[in-house]
Wavefront OBJ file of the C-alpha trace (Angstrom):
o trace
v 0.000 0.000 0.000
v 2.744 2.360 1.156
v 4.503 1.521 -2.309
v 1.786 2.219 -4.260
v 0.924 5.441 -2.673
v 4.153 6.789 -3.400
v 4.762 5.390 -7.045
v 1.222 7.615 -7.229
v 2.896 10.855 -5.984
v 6.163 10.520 -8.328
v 4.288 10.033 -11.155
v 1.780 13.214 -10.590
v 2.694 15.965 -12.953
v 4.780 18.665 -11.123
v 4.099 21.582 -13.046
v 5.750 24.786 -14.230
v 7.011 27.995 -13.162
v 7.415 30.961 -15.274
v 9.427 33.171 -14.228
v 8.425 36.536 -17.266
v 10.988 39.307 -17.777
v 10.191 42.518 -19.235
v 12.641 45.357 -20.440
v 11.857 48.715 -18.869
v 13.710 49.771 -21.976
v 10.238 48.529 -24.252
v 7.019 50.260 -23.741
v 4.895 48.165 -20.996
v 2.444 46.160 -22.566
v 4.340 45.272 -25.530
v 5.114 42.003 -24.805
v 5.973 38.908 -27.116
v 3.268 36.689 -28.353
v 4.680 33.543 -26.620
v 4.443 35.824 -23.279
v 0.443 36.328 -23.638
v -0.211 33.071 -25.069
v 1.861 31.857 -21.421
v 0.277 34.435 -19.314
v -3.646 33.661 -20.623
v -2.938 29.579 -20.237
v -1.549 29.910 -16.336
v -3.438 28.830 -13.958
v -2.047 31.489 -11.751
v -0.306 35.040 -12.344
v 1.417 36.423 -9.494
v 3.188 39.852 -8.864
v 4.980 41.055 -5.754
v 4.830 44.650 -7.048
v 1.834 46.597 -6.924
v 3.368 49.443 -8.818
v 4.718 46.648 -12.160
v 4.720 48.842 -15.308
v 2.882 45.461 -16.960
v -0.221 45.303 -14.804
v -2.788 48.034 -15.910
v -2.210 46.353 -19.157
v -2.362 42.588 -17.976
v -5.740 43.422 -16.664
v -6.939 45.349 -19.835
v -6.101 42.393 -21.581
v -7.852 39.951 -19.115
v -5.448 38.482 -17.533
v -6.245 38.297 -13.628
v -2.707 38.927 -11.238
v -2.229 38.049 -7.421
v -0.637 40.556 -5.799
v 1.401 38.458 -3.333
v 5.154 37.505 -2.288
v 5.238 33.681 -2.137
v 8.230 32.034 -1.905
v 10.437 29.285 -2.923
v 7.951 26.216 -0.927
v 4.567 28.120 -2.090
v 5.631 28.451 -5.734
v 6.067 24.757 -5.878
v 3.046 23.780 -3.719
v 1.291 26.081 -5.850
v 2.503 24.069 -9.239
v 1.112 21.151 -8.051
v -1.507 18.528 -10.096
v 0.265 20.034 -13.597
v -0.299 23.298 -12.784
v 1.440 26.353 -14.440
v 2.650 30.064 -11.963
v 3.792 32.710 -13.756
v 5.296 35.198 -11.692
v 6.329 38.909 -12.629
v 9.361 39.850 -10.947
v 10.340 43.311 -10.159
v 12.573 45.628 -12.234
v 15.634 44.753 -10.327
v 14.463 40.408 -10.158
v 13.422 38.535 -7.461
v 17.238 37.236 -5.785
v 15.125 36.029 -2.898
v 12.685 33.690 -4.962
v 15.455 32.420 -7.435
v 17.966 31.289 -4.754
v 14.924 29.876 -2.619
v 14.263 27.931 -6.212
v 17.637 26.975 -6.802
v 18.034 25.849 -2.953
v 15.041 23.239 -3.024
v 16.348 22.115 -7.048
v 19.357 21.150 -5.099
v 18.290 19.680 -2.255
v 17.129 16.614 -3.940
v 14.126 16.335 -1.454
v 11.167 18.102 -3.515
v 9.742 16.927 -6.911
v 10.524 20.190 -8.894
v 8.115 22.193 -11.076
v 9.944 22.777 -14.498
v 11.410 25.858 -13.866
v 11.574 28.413 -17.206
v 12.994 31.969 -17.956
v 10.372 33.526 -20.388
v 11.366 36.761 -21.717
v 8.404 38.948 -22.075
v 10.144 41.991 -24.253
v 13.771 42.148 -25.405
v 16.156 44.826 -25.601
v 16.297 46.239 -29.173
v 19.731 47.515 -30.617
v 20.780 50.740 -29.123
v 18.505 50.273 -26.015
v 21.599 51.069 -23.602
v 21.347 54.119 -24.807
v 17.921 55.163 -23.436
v 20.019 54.434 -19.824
v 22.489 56.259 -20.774
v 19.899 59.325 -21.885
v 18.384 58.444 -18.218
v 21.304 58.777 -16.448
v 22.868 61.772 -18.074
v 19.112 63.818 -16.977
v 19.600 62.701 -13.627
v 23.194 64.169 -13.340
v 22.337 66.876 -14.988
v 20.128 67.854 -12.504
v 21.608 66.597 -9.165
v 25.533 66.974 -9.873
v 27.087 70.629 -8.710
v 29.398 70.346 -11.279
v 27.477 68.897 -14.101
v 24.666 71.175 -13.491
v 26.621 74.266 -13.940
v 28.318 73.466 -17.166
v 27.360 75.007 -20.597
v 27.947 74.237 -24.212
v 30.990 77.142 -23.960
v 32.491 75.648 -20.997
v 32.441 72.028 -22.791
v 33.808 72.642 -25.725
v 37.549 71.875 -24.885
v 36.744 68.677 -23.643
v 34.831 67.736 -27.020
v 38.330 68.263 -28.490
v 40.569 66.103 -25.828
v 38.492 63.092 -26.351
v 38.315 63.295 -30.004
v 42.176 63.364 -29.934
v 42.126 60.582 -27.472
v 39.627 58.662 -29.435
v 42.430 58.671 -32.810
v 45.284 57.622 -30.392
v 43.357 54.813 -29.284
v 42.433 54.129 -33.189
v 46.233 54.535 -34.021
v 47.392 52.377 -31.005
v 45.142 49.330 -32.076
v 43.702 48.895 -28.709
v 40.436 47.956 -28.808
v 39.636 48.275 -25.066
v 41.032 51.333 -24.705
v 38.920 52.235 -28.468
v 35.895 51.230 -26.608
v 36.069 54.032 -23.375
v 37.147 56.416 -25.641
v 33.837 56.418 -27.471
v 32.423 56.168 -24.791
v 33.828 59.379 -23.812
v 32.963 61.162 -27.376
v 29.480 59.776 -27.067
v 29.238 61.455 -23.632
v 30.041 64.855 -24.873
v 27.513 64.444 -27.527
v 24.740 63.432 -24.602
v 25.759 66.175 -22.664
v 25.572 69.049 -24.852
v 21.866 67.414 -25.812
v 20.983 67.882 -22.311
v 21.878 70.979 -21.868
v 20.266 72.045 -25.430
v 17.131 70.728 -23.967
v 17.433 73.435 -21.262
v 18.012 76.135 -24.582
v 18.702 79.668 -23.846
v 16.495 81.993 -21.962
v 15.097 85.064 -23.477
v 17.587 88.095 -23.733
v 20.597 85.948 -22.401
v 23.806 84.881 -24.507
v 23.761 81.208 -23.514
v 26.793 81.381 -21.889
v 25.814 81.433 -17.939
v 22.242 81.145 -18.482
v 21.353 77.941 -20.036
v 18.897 76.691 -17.734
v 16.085 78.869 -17.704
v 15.610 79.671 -14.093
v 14.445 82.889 -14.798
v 11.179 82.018 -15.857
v 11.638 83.406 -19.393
v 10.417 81.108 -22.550
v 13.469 79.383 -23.381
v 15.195 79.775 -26.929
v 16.367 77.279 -29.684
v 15.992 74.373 -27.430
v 16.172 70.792 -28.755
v 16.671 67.404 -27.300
v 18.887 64.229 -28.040
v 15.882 62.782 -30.141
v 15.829 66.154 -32.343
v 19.649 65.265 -32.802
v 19.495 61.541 -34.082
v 16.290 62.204 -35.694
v 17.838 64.905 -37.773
v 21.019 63.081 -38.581
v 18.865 60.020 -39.594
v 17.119 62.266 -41.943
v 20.553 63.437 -42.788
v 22.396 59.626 -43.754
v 18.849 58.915 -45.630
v 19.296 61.842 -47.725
v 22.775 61.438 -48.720
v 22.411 57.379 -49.216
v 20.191 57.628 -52.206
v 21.994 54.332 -53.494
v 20.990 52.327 -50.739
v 17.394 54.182 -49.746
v 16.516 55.044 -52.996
v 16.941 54.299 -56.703
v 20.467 56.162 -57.628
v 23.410 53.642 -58.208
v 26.835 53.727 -56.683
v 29.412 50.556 -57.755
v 32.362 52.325 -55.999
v 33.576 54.188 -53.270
v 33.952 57.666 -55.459
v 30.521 56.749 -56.682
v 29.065 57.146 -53.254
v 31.338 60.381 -52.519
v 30.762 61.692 -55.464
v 26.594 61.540 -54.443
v 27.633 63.030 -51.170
v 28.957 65.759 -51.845
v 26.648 66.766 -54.650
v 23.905 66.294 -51.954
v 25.786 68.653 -49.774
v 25.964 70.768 -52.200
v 22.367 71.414 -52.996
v 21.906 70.840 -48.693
v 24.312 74.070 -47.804
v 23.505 75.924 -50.878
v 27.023 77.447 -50.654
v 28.728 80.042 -52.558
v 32.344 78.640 -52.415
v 34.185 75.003 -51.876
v 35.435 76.683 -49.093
v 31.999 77.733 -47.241
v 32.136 75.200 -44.179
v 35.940 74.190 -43.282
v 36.606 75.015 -40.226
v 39.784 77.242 -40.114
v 40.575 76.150 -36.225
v 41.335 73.213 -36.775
v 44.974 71.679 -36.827
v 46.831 73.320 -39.649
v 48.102 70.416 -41.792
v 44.446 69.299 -41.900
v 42.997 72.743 -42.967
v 45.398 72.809 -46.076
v 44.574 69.624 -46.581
v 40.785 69.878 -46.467
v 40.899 73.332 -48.667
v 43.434 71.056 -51.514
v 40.504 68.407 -51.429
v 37.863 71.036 -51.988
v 39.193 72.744 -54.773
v 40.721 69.555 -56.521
v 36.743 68.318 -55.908
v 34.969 71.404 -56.928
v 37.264 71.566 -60.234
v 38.683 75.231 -58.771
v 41.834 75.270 -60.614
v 44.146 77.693 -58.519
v 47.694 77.792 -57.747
v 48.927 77.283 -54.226
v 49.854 80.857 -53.053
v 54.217 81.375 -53.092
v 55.744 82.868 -50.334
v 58.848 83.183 -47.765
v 58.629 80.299 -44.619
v 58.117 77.641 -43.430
v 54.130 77.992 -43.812
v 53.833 78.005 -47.599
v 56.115 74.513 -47.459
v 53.758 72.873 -45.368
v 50.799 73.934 -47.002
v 52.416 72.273 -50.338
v 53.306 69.288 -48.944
v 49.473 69.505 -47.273
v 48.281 69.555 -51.058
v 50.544 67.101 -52.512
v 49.102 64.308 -49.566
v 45.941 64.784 -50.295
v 46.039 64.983 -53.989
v 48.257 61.276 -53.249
v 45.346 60.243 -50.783
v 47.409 60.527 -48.005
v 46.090 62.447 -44.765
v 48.834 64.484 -43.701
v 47.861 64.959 -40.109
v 47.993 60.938 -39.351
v 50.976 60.607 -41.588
v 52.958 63.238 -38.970
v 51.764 61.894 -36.173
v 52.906 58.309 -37.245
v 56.246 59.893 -37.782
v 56.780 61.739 -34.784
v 55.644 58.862 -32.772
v 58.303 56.592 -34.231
v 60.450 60.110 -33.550
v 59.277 59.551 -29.914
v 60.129 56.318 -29.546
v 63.957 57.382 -30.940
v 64.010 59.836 -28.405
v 63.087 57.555 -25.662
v 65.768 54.994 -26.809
v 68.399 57.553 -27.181
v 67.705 58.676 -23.331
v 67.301 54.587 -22.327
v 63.757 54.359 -21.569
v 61.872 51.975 -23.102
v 58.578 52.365 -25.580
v 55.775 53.824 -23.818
v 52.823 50.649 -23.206
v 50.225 50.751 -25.734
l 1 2 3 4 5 6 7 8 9 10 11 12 13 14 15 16 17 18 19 20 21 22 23 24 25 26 27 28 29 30 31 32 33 34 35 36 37 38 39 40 41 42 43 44 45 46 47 48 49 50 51 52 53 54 55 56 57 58 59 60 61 62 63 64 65 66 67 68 69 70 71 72 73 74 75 76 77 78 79 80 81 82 83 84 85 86 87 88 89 90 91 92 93 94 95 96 97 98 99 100 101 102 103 104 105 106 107 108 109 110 111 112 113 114 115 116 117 118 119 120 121 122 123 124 125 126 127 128 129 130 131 132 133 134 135 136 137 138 139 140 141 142 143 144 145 146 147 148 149 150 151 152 153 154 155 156 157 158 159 160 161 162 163 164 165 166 167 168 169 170 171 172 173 174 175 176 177 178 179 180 181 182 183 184 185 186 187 188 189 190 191 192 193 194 195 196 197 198 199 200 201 202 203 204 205 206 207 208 209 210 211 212 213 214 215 216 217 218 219 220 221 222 223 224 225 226 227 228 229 230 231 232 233 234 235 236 237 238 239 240 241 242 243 244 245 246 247 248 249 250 251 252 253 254 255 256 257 258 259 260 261 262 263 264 265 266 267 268 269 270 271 272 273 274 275 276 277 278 279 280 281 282 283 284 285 286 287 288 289 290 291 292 293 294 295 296 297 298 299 300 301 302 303 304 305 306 307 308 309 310 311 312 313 314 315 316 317 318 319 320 321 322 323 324 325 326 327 328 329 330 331 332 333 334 335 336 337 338 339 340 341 342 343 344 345 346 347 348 349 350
């Protein structure tokens, strides 16, 4: 009889628990279909959470949830006869419940339910970004520091990291590639956020970014305005891969974007848009690529000095697709590394 009983009991169906996962980085209620087809089968729904994102919409959609904490023993009491428990952990997951799981698994002691990790939304491409968007409000608002800086007071920095970025392209370390977009991409998140802020009325945007005063605030745009704009922007100039132009080659696909620029800026010379602070190797450069592009035939100006030597040697790179500004720096770096071996100290660690 005793035998019996318990060949009975091993061979009743245990169950399942669902543990569903959302991404707070998804809209709440978007949820895969495998996710409501789980949820509307369970036998039970359970929530610890009052406040989930998911339930206003799990009820709109008919699906009844328990607001209670059960643990570890419950959940598998609760699974039993075949049953299926889905339970909605919290933002941060449930360590308690899991370990509590994991703990009776390994016991050996308790018939398990079949344990499954359903994800209920998944993190698209890019969806670290929306944290990143998150975290750089919150600074924003709560640093001392942060929440004094302006567009003016940034712009050096924009510079150092774009140098550091092509040191850490030119070194070939990829870890060291990785922070230092990082560090770009933060410049370009910051000066969003303080853009969203804009300029109040009558002020220079200098000191008075953040519209304390009350005033209606001036030119102000937000991260979104930013990316939506420049994916406007790569649409426009791709017409061989969003539209119907054709581009075989590399100088096809210049060639498009620059006449797209062209008709974009609606400029009156090759030169409208170089930026003449920039290192001076790459502004002769950039004006000898311009001119050779825009079919400007003009001599390079003669003169006395160094300068004019440069600024020929500048045109004659780029003419030989060479960019003169990397081709220095690879020089003096090996003129570094001399210099370092002539005083007995070794190459610096890349």
């Amino acid at each position: 009889m005793t035998d019996h009983s318990q060949s009975t009991a091993a061979a009743e169906p245990t169950g399942r628990i669902v543990l569903l996962t959302t991404s707070h980085r998804v809209a709440p209620g978007v949820l895969s279909w495998p996710a409501w087809q789980t949820l509307h089968a369970a036998d039970r729904v359970l929530c610890a959470d009052p406040g989930h994102p998911q339930l206003p919409y799990l009820r709109e959609a008919g699906v009844e949830v328990e607001h209670t904490a059960a643990d570890a023993h419950e959940l598998v009491a609760a699974c039993a006869g075949g049953r299926t428990v889905v339970v909605l952990p919290g933002g941060e997951g449930d360590q308690r419940l899991t370990d509590g799981l994991a703990r009776l698994a390994g016991s050996g002691g308790v018939s398990m339910p079949d344990l499954e990790l359903l994800p209920g939304s998944y993190d698209l491409p890019g969806a670290r970004l929306l944290d990143l968007v998150q975290v750089m409000d919150w600074v924003r608002r709560e640093c001392p520091w942060t929440s004094r800086q302006t567009h003016r007071g940034l712009a050096k920095y924009a510079i150092e990291e774009a140098y550091e970025l092509v040191e850490a392209i030119e070194d070939g370390d990829r870890e060291e590639l990785r922070e230092e977009l990082g560090d770009v991409l933060l410049q370009v998140v910051f000066h969003a956020r303080i853009a969203e802020e804009g300029i109040p009325a009558g002020e220079d945007g200098e000191d008075g970014e953040d519209g304390e005063d009350g005033e209606e605030a001036l030119g102000a745009f937000s991260i979104d305005d930013v990316a939506g704009a420049l994916v406007q922007k790569l649409i426009h100039r791709h017409p061989h891969v969003f539209g119907d132009a054709q581009a075989e080659t590399p100088e096809d696909v210049h060639a498009h974007w620059q006449r797209t620029k062209a008709v974009e800026k609606r400029r009156e010379s090759v030169t409208d848009g170089v930026p003449v602070g920039q290192p001076g190797l790459a502004l002769a450069a950039k004006l000898a690529g311009r001119a050779r592009a825009g079919g400007v035939a003009v001599e390079l100006p003669r003169g006395e000095g160094i300068g004019y030597e440069l600024l020929e040697l500048a045109a004659r790179a780029e003419a030989e697709g060479v960019d003169p500004e990397t081709a220095l720096r690879a020089a003096a770096r090996v003129y570094r590394d001399a210099i370092r071996a002539a005083e007995g100290v070794g190459t610096p660690a890349r």
